[in-house]
N, C-alpha and C positions, 0 to 999 in steps of 0.2 A: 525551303527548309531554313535558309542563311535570316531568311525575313521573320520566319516564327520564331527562331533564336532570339536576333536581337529584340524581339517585340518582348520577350519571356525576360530578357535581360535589364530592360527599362522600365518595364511593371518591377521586376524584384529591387531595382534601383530605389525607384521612386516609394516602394512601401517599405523599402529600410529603411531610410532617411525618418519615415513616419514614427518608426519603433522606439525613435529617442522619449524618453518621457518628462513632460513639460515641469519645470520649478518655478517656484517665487521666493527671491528674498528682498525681505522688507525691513527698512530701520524708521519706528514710527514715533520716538523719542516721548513717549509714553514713561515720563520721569526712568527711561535708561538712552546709555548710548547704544543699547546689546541690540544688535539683528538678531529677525529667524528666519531660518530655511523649509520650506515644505517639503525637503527633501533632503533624509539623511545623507546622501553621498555627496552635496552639497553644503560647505562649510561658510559662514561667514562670519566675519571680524563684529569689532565695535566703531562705531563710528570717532575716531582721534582729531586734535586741533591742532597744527604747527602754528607759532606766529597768532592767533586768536585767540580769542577766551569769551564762553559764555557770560551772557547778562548776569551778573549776579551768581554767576556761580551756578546757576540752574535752567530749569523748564520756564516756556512762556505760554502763553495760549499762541498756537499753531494753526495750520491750516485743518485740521481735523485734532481736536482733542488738544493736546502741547507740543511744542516743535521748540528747535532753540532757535537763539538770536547770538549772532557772533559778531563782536567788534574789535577793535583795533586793528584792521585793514590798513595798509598801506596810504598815505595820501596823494603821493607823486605820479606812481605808475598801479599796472596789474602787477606785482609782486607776487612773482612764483615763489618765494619761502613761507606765503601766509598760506593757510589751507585747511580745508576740512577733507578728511580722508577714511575711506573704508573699501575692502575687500571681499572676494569671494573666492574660496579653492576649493576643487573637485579634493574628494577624500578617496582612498586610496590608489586604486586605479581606475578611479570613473573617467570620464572626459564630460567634457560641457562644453556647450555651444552659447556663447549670451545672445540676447536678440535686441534687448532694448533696456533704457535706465529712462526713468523718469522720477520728478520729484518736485516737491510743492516751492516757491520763492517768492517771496516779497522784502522790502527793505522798510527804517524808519525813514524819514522824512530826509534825513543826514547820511543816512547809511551807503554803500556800493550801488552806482544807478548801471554796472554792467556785471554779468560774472562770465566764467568762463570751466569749460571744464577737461581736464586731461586723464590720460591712462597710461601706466607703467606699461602699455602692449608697447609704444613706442620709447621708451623711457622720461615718458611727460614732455615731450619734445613738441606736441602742435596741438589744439585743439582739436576736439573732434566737437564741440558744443559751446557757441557762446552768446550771450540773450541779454538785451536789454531789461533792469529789473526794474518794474514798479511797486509803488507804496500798497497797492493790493494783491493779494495773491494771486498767482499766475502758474500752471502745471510748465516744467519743461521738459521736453520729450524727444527722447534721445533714440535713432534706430541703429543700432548695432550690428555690423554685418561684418564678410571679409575671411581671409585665412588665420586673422589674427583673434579673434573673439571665437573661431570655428574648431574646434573637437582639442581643447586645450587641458593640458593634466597638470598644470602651474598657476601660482596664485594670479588674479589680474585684481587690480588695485585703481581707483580711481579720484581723483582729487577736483574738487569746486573749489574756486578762485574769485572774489571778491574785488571790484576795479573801480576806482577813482570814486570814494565817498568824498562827500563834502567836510566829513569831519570824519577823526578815527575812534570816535565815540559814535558813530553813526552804525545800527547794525544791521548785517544781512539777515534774516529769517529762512532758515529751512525745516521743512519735513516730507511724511511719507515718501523717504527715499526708496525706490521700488527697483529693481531687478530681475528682468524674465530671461529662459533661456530650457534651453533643455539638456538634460545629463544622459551620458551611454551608463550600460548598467556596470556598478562596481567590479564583479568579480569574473564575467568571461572574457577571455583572453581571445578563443576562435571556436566555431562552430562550423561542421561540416557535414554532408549528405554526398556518400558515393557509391553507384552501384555494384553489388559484390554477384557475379552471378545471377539471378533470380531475384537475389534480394537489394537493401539499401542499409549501407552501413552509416550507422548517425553517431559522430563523435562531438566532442566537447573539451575541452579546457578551462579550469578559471586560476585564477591566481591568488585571488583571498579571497573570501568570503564572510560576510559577517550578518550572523543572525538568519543567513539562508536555511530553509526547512525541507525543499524539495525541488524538483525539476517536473515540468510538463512538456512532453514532447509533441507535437501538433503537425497538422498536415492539411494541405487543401489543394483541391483540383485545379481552384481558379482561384486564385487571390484574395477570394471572400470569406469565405465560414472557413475556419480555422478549427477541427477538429481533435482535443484530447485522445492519443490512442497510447500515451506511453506517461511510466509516469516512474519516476529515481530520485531516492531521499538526496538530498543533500551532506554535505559535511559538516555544516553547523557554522563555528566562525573559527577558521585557521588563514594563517598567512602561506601557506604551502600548495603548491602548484596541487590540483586536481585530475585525473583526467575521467573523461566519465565515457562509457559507451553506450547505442542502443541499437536491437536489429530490427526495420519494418520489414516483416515475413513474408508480407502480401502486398509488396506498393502496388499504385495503380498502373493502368496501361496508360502511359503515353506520359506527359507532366507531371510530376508532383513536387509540391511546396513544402517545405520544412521551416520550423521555427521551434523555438525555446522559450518557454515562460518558466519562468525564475521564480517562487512564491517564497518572500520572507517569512518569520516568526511573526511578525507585526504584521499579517495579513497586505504589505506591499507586494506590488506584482511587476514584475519588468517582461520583456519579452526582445529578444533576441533578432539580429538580423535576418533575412528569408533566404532560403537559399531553393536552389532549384534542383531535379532528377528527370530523364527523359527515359522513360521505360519503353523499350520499343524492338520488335525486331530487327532493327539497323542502324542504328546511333550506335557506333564502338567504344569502348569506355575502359580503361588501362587505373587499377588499383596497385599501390605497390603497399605490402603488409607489413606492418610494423616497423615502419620508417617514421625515425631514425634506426638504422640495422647497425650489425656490428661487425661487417665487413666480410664475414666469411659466407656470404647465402643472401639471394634476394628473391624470394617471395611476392609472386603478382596475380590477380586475376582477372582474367580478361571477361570480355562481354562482346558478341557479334564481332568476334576478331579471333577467334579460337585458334586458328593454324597460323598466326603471326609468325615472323621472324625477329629475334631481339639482338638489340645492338646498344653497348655500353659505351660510355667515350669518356675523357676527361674533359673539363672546361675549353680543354683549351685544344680541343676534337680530337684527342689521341682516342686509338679504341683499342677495349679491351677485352679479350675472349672471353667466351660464356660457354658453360655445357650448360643442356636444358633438358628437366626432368618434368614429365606431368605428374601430378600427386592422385591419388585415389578420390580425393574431395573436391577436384578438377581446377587447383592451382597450379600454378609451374613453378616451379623452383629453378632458381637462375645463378647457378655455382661459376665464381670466377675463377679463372685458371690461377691467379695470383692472390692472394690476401690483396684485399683494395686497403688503402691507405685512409687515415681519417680525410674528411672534406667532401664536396658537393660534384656528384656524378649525372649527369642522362642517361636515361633511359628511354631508349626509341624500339616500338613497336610498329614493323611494315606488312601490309597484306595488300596485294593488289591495288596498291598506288594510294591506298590509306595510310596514315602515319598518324602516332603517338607518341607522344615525348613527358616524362615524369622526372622531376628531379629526384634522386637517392641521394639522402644523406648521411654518410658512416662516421658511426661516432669514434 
C-alpha cells in the first residue's frame, strides 16, 4: 500500500510540474524597442540603453529583418554602467519559471570583440553568459535553471555588456532577443479533492481573475484521458478572493485524479495542478468542515474510521475537552467545553492504533 501511495504521489508530481503552460517573449527590434509576450499573465518591458546609444538614432539591418547596433562601449574595461537592458514580470499573481534567453550578436570590425551578460536575480553581481563576439552573426544561448529563475512572482531583468572594442565608435549588433519559460495560472490560489463520505468534495480559490469565463472540472483513473464531468461559470475579472465548490456524487473505486481547467473569454485554457482521491473500503480519511471555524463548534467527517476517538490539543500539546455529537447526515459535531481562542489547533482522530491529525484554524 506505502509503494502504490508513493508511485500515485510521483506520477501527480511529475504531471503537475507539466501543467505550467509554456511562453515566449521576444524583442525583434522590428523599427521598436517594445517586446511581446504569448502570454498575457506574462509582462515584458522595452528594451533601455545606460551608457550606449544607437547608430544613428535608429534600426540597422539585423540578424533577421532590423536589429540595432550600440556604441560607445567602454574602452578600458567590461564596464558594468554601459548596457542594454530589458525585463520580464509575471502579472498579477501568476508565477513563472524562465528556462532559457537567447539572441542574435555580431560586432563592426571596431566594435566589443567580448560581451557579457547579467540578471538582477543576483543583483548583477556574476555573469551567468559571457561569448566571444564576432564580425558575423552568431545565436547565444543561455539555459536558465535553479530556485532563482523558478516559480518567481517579481520582475527579473537582464543586462548584456559590451568589452573591450577597439574603438568606442565600434558597435555591438543585437537582435531576436528571445525568452522561454513557463507561467502558473494567474488567478488560483489552491485546489482541493477530499473524501466526504461516499462522495469527494472539490474546492477552489482564486485571488483575481481577469477575463476568466468558466471552470472545468475533470477527472481520470490513470493519469491519461482527463474527463469533463463538472462545469462553474466563473467571476469574470475581479481582484477579490473567490471561493468556488463542486460535489463528485459518484467518484470511482479505488484512485481518482482531479484537475481544473480554467477557460478565458479569449478562448485561453490553463489547467490546474492534479491532485489525488483513494476511494476504498479502508483508507481512513478525517474532513474538518468549514474551516476556518469560529471557535464555538467543529464539524468533521469521517470515512472507514466511524467510531474514532477525537482529541484536540494546542500547539504546544495542551489538550482540550470535546463533547461529541453524531448529526443525522453522519457528521460529528465536536463542541469544546471552552470557547477556543483565535489560532491554529490539532485535531487527532484514533481508532485501533490508526491515527489522524487536521489542523483547525479559529478565526
Amino acid at each position: 500500500m506505502k509503494l502504490s501511495f508513493a508511485l500515485i504521489l510521483l506520477l501527480v508530481s511529475q504531471l503537475a510540474k507539466a501543467q505550467q503552460t509554456p511562453f515566449t517573449a521576444i524583442w525583434s527590434f522590428e523599427n521598436t524597442d517594445i517586446g511581446a509576450s504569448s502570454d498575457s499573465r506574462v509582462g515584458v518591458s522595452s528594451v533601455s540603453y545606460v551608457g550606449v546609444n544607437k547608430l544613428f538614432g535608429g534600426y540597422q539591418s539585423g540578424y533577421s529583418g532590423l536589429g540595432v547596433s550600440l556604441q560607445h562601449w567602454s574602452t578600458t574595461s567590461c564596464d558594468q554602467s554601459k548596457y542594454a537592458q530589458f525585463s520580464i514580470q509575471p502579472q498579477g499573481t501568476a508565477r513563472i519559471t524562465l528556462t532559457s534567453l537567447s539572441f542574435a550578436c555580431s560586432r563592426s570590425s571596431e566594435g566589443p570583440q567580448q560581451l557579457t551578460v547579467r540578471s538582477s536575480v543576483d543583483g548583477f553581481n556574476s555573469d551567468i553568459y559571457s561569448q566571444t563576439v564576432s564580425e558575423n552573426y552568431q545565436i547565444a544561448s543561455i539555459t536558465l535553471s535553479g530556485d532563482n529563475f523558478t516559480n518567481q512572482t517579481s520582475e527579473i531583468i537582464f543586462r548584456i555588456y559590451g568589452c573591450s572594442p577597439a574603438s568606442s565608435n565600434g558597435t555591438l549588433r543585437l537582435d531576436q532577443i528571445q525568452l522561454n519559460g513557463q507561467a502558473l495560472p494567474v488567478s488560483l490560489v489552491s485546489f482541493s479533492a477530499k473524501p466526504q463520505g461516499d462522495q469527494v468534495q472539490i474546492s477552489w480559490e482564486t485571488a483575481q481573475e481577469r477575463n476568466a469565463d468558466w471552470f472545468e472540472v475533470q477527472r481520470s483513473n490513470d493519469l491519461g484521458e482527463f474527463i469533463t464531468f463538472g462545469q462553474i461559470a466563473a467571476k469574470g475579472t475581479t481582484d477579490q478572493h473567490h471561493y468556488y465548490g463542486f460535489t463528485d456524487q459518484r467518484p470511482l473505486d479505488g484512485a481518482n485524479y482531479y484537475r481544473l481547467k480554467q477557460i478565458d473569454r479569449d478562448g485561453q485554457a490553463s489547467n490546474s495542478k492534479i491532485v489525488a482521491v483513494v476511494m476504498d473500503e479502508f483508507t481512513p480519511s478525517m474532513e474538518v468542515l468549514g474551516n476556518p471555524i469560529d471557535g464555538q463548534m467543529i464539524r468533521v467527517t469521517m470515512r472507514n474510521m466511524a467510531k474514532a476517538t477525537f482529541h484536540l490539543t494546542t500547539l504546544a500539546g495542551h489538550e482540550l475537552p470535546l463533547e461529541t455529537d453524531t448529526q443525522s447526515d453522519g457528521s460529528i459535531l465536536l463542541k469544546p467545553i471552552q470557547p477556543l481562542a483565535p489560532g491554529i489547533y490539532l485535531l487527532r482522530a484514533e481508532l485501533n492504533g490508526r491515527r489522524l491529525i487536521q489542523k483547525v484554524v479559529v478565526r
